[in-house]
C-alpha positions in Angstrom: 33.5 -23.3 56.2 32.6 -26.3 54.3 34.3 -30.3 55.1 33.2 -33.0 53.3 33.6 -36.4 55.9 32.3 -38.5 57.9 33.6 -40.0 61.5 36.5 -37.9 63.5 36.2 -34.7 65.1 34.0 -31.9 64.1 35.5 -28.8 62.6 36.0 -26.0 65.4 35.9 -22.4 64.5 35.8 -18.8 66.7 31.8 -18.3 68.9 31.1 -14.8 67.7 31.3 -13.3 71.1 33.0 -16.1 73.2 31.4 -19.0 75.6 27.6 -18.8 75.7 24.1 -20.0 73.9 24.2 -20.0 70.0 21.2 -21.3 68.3 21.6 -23.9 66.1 19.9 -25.8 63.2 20.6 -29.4 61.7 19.1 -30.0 58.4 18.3 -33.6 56.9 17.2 -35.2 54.0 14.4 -38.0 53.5 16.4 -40.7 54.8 17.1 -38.7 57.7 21.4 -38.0 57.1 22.2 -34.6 58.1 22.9 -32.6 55.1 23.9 -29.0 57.2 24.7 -27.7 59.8 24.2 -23.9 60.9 25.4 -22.0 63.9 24.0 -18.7 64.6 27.4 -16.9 66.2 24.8 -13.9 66.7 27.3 -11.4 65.4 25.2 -9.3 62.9 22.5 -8.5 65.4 23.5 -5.1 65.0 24.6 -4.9 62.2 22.6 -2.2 59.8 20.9 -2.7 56.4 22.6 -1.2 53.8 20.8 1.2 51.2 
C-alpha cells in the first residue's frame, strides 16, 4: 500500500489477526519528515523458509 499526501485521514487496511499490539516503525529523514511507515501485522511468524 503506498499514498502519496499530506493532511486527512490515514489509510486503513486489515490487522493481521484482528484488534491487538502490532509493532511499528516510523522512519525519517535529516530534517526529521517521516519518510515510512511500517506495521508489523505479525502474520508470517510461522510462516516457513522456503528451499
Amino acid at each position: 500500500m503506498h499514498r502519496h499526501r499530506r493532511g486527512g485521514q490515514p489509510d486503513r487496511y486489515p490487522s493481521g489477526y484482528g484488534d491487538g499490539c502490532y509493532p511499528v516503525w516510523i522512519g525519517r529523514d535529516a530534517q526529521g519528515e517521516v519518510t515510512c511507515f511500517v506495521a508489523d501485522m505479525l502474520v508470517l511468524s510461522h510462516a516457513q523458509r522456503v528451499p
